[in-house]
C-alpha positions in Angstrom: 9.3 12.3 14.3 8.4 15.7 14.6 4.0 17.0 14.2 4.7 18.5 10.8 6.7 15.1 9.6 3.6 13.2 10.5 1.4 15.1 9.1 3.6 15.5 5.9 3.4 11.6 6.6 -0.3 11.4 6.8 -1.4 13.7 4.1 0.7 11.8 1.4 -0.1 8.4 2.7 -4.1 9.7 1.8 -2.9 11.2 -1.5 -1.1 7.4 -3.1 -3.4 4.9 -0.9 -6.6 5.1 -3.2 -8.2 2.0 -2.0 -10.6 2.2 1.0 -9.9 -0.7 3.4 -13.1 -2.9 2.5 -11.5 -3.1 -1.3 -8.3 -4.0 -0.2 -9.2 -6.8 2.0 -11.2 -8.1 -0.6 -8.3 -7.5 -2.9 -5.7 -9.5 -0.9 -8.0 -12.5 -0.6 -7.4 -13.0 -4.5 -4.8 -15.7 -6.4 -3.9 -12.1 -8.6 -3.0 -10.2 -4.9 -1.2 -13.9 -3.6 0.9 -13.9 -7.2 2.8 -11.0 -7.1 5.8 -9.4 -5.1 8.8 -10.5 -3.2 8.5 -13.3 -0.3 8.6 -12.4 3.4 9.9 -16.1 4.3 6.6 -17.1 5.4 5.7 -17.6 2.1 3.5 -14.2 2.1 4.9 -11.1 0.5 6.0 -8.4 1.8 3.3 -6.3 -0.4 0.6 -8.7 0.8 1.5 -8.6 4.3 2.0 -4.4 3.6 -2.0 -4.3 2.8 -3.0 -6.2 5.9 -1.5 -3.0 7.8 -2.7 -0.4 5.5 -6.3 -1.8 6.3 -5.7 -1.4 9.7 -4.0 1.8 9.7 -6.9 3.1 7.6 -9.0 2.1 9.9 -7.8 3.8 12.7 -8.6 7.5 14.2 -5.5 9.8 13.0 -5.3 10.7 17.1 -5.0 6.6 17.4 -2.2 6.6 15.2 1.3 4.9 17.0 5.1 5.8 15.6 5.2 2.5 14.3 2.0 3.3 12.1 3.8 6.6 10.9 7.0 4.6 9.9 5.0 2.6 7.7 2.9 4.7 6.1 6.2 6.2 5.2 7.5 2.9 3.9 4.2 2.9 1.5 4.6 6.4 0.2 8.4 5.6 -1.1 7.0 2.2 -2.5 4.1 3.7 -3.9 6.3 6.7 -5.4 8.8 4.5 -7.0 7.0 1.7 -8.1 4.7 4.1 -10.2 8.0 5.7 -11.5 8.3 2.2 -13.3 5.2 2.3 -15.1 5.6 -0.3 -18.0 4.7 0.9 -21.9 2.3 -2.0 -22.2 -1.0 -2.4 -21.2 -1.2 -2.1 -17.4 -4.8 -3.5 -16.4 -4.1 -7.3 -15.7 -0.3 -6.6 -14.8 1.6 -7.7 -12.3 2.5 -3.9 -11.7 -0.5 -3.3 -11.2 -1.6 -6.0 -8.8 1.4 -5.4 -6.8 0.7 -1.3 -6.6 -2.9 -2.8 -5.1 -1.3 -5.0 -3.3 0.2 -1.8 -1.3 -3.6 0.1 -1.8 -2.9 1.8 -4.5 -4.7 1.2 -7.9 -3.4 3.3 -10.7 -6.7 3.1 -12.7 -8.2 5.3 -10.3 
């Protein structure tokens, strides 16, 4: 992965994940965050699990920041991207669109 892809990467990753990592954590600890999305086969989604990393990726210095980080936060900006492409025509607040979107850090009532 090439400086410019990263920062590409980076700058995008900043743009869709909206929630700082203290209101994610407490986000995942709810039943709504632990009701949604597809399981791993640990019985945790993939979404769920997707936030634990977010927090710590947030939480790093960008100069910390591993390949493995990178290929992730690219993983969230195509989930982010599409899943918001599928925005239902009814009311979004206590949808499970919604809490899976948060479940990946990004709230769209922000």
């Amino acid at each position: 992965m090439t400086k410019e892809e990263k920062q590409e990467i980076y700058n995008d990753f900043y743009d869709k994940v909206n929630m700082q990592p203290a209101e994610l954590e407490d986000w995942l600890e709810t039943d709504k965050s632990k009701s949604v999305g597809k399981d791993s086969g640990d019985g945790e989604s993939i979404g769920h699990k997707s936030g634990r990393k977010i927090i710590k990726i947030k939480r790093k210095k960008k100069d910390d920041l591993t390949e493995i980080n990178y290929e992730h936060m690219k993983k969230v900006n195509g989930y982010i991207a599409r899943h918001t492409a599928q925005k239902p025509k009814s009311d979004i607040e206590e949808s499970d669109w919604r809490y899976s979107l948060k479940n990946w850090g990004h709230d769209p009532l922000k």
